[in-house]
PASE-100007 format. One record per residue: residue in one letter; x, y, z of N, C-alpha, C in turn. Coordinates in steps of 0.02 Angstrom, whole numbers, plus 50000, padded with zeros to 5 digits. Atoms other than C-alpha are relative to their C-alpha. Layout:
% PASE-100007
aXYZXYZXYZ...
END
This chain:
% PASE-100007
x500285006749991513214921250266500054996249934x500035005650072513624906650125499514999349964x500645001550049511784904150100499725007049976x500174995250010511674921150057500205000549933x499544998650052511844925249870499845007849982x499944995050014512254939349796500375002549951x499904999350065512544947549641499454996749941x500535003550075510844938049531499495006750004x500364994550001509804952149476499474997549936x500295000650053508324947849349499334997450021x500715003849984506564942049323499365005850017x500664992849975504714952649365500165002850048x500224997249941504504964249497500544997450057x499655001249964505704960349609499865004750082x500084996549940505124966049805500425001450013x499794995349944505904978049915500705001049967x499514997650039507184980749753499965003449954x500284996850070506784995449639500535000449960x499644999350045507794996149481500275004049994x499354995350020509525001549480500225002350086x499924996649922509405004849687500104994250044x499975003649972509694988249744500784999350034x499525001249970511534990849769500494993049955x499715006950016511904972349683500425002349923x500035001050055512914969749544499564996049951x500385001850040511814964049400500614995849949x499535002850067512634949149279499494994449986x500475002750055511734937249169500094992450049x500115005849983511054922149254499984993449971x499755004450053511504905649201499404996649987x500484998950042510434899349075499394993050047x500505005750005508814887549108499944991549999x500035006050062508814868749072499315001749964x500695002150027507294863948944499904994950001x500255007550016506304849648999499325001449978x500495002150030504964841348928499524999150055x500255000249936504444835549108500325001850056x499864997049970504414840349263499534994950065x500455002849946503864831549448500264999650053x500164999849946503554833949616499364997150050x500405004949971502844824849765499484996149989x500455004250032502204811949660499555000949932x500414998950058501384822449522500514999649959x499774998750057502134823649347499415003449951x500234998450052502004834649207500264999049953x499734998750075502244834249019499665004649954x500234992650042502214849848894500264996849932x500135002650055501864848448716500715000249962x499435000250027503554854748684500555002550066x499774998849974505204856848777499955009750027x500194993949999505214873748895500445002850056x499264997349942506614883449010499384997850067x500235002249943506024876049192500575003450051x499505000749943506644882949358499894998450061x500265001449919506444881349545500255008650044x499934992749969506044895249659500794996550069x499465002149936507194894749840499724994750041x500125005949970505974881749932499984994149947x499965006850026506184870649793499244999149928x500395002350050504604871549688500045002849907x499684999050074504624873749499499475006649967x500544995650042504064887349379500264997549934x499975002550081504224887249180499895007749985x499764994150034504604902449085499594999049933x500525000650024503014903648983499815005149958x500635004549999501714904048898500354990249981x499865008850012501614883348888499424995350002x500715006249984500394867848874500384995050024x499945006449964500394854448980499454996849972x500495004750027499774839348880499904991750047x500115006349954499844825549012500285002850083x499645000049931499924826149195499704991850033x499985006349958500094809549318500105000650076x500695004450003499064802849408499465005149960x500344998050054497954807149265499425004550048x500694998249995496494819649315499444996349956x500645005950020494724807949296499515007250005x500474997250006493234817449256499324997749952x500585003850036491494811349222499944994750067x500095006449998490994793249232500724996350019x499365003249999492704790049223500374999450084x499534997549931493094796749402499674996050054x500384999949970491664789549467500434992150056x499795006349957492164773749608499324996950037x500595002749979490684763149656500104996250065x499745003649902491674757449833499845004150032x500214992049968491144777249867499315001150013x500954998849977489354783849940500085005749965x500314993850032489494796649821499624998049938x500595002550036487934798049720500015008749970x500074996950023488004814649591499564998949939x500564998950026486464817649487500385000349944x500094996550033487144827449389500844997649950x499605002950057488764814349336500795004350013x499564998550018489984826249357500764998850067x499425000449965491314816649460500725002449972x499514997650023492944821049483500664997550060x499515002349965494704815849553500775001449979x499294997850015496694821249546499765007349962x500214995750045495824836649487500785005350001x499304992850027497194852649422499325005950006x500364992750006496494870349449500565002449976x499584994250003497244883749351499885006150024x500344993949948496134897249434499874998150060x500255002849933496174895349610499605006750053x500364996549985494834906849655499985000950084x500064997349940494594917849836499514998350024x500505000749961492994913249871499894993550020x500025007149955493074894849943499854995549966x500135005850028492744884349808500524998149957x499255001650014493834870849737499444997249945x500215003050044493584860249587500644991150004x499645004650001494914846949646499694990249998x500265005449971493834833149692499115001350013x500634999249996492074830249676499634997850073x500135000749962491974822849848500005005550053x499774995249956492314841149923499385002450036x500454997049980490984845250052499695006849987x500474996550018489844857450000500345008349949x499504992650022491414869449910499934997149922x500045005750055491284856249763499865005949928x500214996650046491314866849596500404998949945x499885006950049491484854249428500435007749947x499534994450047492024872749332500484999749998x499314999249998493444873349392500534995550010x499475004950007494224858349349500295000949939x499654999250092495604860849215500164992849957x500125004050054495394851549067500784997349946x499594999750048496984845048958499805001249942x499334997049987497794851348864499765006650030x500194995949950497994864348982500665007449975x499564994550020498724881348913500145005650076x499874996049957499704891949042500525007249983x499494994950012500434910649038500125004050072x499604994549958501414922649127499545000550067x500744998349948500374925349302499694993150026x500655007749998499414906249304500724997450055x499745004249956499774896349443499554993150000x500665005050003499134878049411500264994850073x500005000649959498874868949547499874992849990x500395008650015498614846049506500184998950080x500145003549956498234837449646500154992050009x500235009850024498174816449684499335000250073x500464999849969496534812949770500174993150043x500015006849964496354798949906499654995749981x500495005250041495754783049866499654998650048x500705001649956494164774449936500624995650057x499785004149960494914767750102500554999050038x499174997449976496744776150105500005002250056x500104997049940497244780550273500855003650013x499354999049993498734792850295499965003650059x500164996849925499424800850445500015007350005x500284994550005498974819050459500465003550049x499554996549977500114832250509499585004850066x499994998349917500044836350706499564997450027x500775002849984498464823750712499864994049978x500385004949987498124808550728500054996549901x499975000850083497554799250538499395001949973x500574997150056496604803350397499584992449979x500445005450043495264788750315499635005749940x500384997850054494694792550148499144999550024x500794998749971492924798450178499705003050071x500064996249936493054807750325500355008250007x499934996549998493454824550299500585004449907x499474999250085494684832350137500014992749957x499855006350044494774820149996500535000849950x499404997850058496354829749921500654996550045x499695002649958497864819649985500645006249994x499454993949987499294831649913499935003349933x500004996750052499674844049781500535005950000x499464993450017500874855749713499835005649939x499894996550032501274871149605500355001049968x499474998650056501824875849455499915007249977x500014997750001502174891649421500195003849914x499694999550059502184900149257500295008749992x499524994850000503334916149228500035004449940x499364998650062503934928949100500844998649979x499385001549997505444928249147500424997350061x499695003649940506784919249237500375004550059x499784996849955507184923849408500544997650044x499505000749957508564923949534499754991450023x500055004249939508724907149637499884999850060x500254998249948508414915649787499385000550013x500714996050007506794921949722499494993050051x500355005949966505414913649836499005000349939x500325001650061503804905549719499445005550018x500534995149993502404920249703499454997250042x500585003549963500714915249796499574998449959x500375002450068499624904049699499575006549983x500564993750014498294918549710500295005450000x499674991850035499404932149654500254998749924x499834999450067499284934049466500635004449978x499564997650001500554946549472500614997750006x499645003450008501734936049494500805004650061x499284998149960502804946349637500454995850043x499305001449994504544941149673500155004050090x499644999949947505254940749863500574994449992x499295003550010507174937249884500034998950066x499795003149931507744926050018500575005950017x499444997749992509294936950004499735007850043x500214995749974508254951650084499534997550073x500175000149926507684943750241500294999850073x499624998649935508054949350405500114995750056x499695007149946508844935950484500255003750048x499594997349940509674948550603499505001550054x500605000449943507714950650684499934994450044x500085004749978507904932250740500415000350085x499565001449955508414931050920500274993449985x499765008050008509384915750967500054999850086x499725001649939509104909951120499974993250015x499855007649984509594894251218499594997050025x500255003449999508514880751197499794997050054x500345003349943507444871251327500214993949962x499735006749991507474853351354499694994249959x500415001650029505964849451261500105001049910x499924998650041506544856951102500084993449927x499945005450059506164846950934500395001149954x499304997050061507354845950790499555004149949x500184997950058507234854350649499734997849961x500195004650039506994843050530499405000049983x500935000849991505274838350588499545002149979x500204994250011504744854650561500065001949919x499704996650059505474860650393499604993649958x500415002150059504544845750305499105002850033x500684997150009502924852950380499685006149990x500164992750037503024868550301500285000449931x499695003250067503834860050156499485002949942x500365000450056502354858850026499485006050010x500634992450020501014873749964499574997950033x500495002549959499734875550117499325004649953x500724994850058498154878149976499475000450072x500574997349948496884885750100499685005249987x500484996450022495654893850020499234998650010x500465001249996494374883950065499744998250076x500114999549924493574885350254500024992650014x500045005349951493544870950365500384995449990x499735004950031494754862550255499904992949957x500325004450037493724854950149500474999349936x499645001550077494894855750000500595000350004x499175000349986496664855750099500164992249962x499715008350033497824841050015500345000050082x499685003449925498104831750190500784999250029x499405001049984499854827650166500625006650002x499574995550013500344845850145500155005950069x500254994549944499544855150297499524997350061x500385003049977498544852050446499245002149995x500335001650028496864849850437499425001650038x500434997349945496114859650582500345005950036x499644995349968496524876750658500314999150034x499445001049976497034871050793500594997649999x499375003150021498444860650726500235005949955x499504995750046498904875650618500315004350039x499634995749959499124887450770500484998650034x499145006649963500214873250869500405001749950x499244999350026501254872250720500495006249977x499634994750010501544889450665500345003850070x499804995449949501674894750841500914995249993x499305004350033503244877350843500415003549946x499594998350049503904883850700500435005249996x499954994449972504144900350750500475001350048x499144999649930504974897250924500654997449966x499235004250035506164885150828500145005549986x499554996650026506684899550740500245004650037x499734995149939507044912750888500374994350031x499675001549971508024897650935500904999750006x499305001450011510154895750955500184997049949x499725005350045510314885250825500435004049940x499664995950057511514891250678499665002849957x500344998150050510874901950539500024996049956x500015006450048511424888650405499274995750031x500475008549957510294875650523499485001849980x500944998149992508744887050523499705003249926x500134997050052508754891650336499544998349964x500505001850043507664879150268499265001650033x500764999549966506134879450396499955006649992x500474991049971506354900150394499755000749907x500174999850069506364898850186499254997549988x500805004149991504784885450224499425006050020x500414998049970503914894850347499725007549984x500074992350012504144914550262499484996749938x500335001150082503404904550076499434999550007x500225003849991502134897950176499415009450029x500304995350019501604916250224500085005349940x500174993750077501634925350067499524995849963x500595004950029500494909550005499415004950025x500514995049977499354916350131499865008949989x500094994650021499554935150095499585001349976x500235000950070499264932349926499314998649977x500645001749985497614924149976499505005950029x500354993449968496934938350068500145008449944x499844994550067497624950349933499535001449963x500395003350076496614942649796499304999550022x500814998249998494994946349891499634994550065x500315003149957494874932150014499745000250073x500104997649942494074934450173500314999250076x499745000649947495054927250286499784992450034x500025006349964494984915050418499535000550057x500364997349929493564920250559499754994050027x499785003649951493274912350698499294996249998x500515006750016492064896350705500664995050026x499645004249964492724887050837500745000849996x499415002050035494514879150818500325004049946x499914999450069494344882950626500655006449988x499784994250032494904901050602500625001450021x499594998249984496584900850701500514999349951x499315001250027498454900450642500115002249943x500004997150082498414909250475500315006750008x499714991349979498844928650545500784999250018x499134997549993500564925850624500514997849942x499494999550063501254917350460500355007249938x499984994750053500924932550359500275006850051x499634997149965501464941650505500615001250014x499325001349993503104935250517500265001149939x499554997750051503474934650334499855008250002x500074994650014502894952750325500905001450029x499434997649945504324956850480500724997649948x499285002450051505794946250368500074999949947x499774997450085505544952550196499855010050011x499974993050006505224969950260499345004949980x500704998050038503584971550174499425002450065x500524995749933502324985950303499324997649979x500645002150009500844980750210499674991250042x500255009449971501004960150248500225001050066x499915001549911501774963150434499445003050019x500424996149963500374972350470499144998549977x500375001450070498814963550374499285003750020x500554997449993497494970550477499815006549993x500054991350025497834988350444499995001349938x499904999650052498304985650285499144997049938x500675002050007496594975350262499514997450045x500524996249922495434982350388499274993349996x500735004450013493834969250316500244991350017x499715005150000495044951950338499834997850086x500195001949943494454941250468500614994950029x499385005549995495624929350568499734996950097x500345002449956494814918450719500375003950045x499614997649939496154923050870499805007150010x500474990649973495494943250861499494997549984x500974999749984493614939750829499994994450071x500125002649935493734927550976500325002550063x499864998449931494574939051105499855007250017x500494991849996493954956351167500375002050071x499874995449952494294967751299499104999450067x500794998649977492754968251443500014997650066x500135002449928492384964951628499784990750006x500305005949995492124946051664499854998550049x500435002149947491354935051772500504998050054x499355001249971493234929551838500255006950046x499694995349993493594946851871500595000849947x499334999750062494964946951701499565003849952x499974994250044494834961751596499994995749898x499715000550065495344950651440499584993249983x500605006949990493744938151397500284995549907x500205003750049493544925651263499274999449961x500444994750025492484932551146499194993749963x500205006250037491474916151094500244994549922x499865005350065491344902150966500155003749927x500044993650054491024913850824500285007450001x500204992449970491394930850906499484999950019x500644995049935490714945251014499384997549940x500664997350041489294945550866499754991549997x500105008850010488484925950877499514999549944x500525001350081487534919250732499395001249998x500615000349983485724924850722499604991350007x500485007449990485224905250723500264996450048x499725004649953486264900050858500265002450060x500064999149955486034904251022500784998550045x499675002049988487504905051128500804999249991x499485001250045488814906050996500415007750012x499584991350021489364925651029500324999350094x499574998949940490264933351181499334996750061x500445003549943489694923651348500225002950084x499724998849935491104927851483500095005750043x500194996049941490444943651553499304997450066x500505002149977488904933951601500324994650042x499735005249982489064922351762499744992649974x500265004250035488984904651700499224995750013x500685002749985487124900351788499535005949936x500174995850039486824913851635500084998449921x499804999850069487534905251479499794996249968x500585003750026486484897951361500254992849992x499675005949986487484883751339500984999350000x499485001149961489244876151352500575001649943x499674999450067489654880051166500805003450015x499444995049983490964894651212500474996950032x499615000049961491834889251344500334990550004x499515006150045492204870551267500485002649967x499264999550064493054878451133500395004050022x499444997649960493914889551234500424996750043x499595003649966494624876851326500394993249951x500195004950029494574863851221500775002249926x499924997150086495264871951036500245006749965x499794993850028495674888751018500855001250059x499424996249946496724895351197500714994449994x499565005250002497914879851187500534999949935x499474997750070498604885751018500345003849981x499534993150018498854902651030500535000650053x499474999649973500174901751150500685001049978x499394998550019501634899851046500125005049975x500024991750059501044910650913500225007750051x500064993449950500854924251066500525003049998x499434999749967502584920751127500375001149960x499514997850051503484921650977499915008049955x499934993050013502614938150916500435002850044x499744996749961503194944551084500915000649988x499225001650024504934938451054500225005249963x499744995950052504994948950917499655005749986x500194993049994504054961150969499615004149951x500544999650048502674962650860499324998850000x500645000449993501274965350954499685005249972x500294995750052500884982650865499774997749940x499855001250075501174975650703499294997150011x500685004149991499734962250772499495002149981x500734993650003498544976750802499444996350025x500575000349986497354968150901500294995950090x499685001649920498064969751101499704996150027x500315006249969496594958751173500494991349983x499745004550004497334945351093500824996650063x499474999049970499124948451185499844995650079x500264998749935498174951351353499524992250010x500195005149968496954936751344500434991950010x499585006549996498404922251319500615001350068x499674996449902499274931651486499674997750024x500575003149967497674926351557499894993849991x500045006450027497564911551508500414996050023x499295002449995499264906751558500185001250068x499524997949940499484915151736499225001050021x500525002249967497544912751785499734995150043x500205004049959497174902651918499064995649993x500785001150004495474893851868499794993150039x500315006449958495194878652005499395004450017x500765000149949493784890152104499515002549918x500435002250061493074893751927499834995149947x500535007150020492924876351868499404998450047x500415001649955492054873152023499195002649992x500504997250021490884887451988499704997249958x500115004450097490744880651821499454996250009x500175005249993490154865051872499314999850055x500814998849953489014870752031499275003549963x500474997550032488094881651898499694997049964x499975003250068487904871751761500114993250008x499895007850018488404853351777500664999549982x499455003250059489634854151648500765000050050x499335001649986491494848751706500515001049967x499594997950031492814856851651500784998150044x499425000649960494164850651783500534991649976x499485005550016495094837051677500345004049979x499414996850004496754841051652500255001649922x500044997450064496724843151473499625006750004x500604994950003495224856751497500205004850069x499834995349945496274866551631500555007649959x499334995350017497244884851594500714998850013x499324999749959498984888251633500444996949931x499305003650045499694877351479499715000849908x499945001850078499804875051288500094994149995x500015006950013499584859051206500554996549999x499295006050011501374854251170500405002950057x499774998649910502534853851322500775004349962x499484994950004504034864251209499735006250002x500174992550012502884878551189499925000750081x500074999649900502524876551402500785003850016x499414999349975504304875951413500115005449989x499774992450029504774892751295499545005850056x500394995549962503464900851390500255002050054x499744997449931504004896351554500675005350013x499164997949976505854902451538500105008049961x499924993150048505454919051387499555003050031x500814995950001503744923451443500345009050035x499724995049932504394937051576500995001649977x499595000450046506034936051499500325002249926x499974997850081506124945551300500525000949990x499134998650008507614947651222499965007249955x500244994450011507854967851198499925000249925x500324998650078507254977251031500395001249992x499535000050022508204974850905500055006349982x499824993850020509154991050851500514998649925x499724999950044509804993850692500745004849987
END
């Protein structure tokens, strides 16, 4: 394959290539430029002195370090200085903040990007110029939204400043010992280690190709929404940059599941190189996140979906048993789609329930919130569950489902309910249990949005209808 290279050998750690066993010839990579600056989607940097700069394979930059960055643009504000009096924000304590830079982007949910960040808000960790970076550091500048900006939000509708994230976008810079292949894809902000995956080692030969439905979106579309670093470290998306990622589980499980089929689709390998380069960078981000101690994504509504099959998939196309497999590999990592589906007798008669808002285990302060659907519904405390089951969670995992299946990676999954309840979901007949629904309870669940049988977008309906029953055999080597 053309986009395949071969023969660059150099740089840290290099995955699933131990030294001297890779097979490649090894020859001296051509040299570095040295700039002074450096910029992407809208940010700029400048270092105190010129410094070898490169770009990983999706495009973003590292620097061959140690280095200071003495100016970045749009300037990080901090203080008084940041403060905007068109804003309802009122801090005691002064310490606004805006276009913030993290060079530590810590596991446990707090950002320092923006002082407007609902309740994750933490003024420490805003980096200060000049900003010294070595080997390992991943800094992270931001541009914040202004009072009033309204952009349009990936798989959703628009954003207004003051209504949810106040980070609009942001990128990475990566700093290095040494320079690596062009292939190499950029480490995960939250991996200090700085490990190295080669595009040139992914198994493009796992990809089926099959022929497209009618519904099928281009590429294109796709490959810029897996384009930029999805920072998600912080729950509910309180500190996502808007223009990079979406901005609610469910829009993350739609798109990774989209993203996904696209790639089990016909289309040429050249065609599908950039969205599979996008969409593999996009799990080792995540990995990397769960690596470094983070807990994961559990389930609270909507929130906790679409994060597992990325790191799933890249695991499967770089080869790596630890990341295809994350729940075995890290048994304590939460991820909404398994805590919300279970195994158990229901009130339907279906073996494969929906495990509640939260999970089987519901919050001691909130009634309602844990497993509901063994109980019939003149039994359920309220309507919490079975909104969001209709509503927010089941409508997403569909693709994701279909495309593990594809590729045959429901082991790898390790959590079969999941498998079993989107079968259900999909080939369940629920008219005489809305009815129930509704004779028990009141509540109305028979609009056609709030019915089984489909997924939100009508290509994932389509893939379904024509693969579901349909797989294309295991691949053999």
């Amino acid at each position: 394959m053309a986009l395949l290279l071969a023969g660059l050998a150099a740089g840290p750690a290099l995955a699933g290539e131990a030294p001297g066993e890779s097979g490649i010839a090894e020859r001296e990579l051509p040299r570095l430029p040295i700039e002074e600056t450096v910029s992407q989607y809208g940010i700029n940097w400048t270092f105190d002195k010129p410094v070898p700069v490169g770009r990983f394979v999706n495009g973003d930059y590292y620097v061959v370090g140690p280095a200071t960055i003495v100016k970045i643009s749009p300037r990080p504000l901090f203080g008084q200085e940041a403060r905007d009096e068109t804003e309802r924000e009122r801090r005691e304590d002064g310490q606004y903040a805006r276009n913030g830079a993290m060079l530590i982007l810590p596991s446990d949910r707090r950002a320092g990007f923006d002082s407007r960040i609902i309740n994750r808000y933490d003024p420490s960790l805003f980096a200060r110029l000049p900003i010294k970076i070595k080997p390992g550091d991943s800094l992270i500048p931001t541009i914040s939204m202004k009072p009033g900006e309204r952009i349009k939000r990936s798989m959703r509708g628009w954003l207004t400043s003051g209504h949810g994230t106040p980070v609009k976008t942001a990128t990475v810079l990566s700093c290095l010992e040494k320079q690596v292949p062009p292939d190499a894809f950029r480490p995960s902000y939250c991996d200090t280690s700085n490990k190295i995956y080669l595009a040139r080692n992914l198994r493009r030969d796992l990809l089926p190709s099959l022929p497209r439905v009618a519904s099928t979106p281009s590429l294109e579309e796709y490959e810029r929404k897996f384009q930029r670093p999805w920072i998600d470290t912080v729950f509910f998306c309180f500190a996502t940059p808007a223009e990079n990622m979406p901005l609610y589980g469910r829009e993350v499980g739609r798109l990774v599941g989209i993203g996904s089929l696209l790639l089990c689709c016909d289309f040429q390998a050249e065609e599908k190189e950039k969205l599979l380069v996008n969409f593999v960078q996009v799990g080792i981000d995540l990995w990397g996140v769960v690596r470094a101690g983070h807990r994961g994504w559990p389930a609270h509504g909507g929130h906790g979906s679409g994060r597992k099959w990325p790191i799933v998939f890249a695991g499967i196309m770089l080869g790596d048993s630890q990341m295809q497999s994350p729940t075995t590999s890290l048994p304590d990592v939460k991820f909404g789609e398994d805590m919300q589906t279970i195994h158990g007798k229901g009130w339907t008669g279906a073996t494969a329930l929906y495990a509640g808002h939260v999970g089987k285990e519901r919050l001691p302060r909130n009634e309602g919130w844990g497993a509901y659907e063994h109980l019939h519904p003149s039994r359920w405390a309220n309507k919490t569950g079975e909104a969001y089951r209709r509503c927010c969670t089941s409508v997403c995992w569909v693709g994701q489902a279909l495309a593990a299946r594809l590729l045959h990676a429901e082991k790898l999954w390790n959590h079969d309910a999941f498998f079993d309840y989107v079968d259900r979901w999909m080939t369940e007949d629920d008219t005489r249990h809305v009815e129930e629904i509704k004779k028990a309870t009141g509540w109305d669940f028979s609009q056609d949005w709030a019915r089984q049988g489909q997924a939100w977008d009508e290509f994932v309906n389509d893939m379904w209808a024509k693969y579901r029953n349909n797989l294309p055999p295991v691949h053999r080597q």
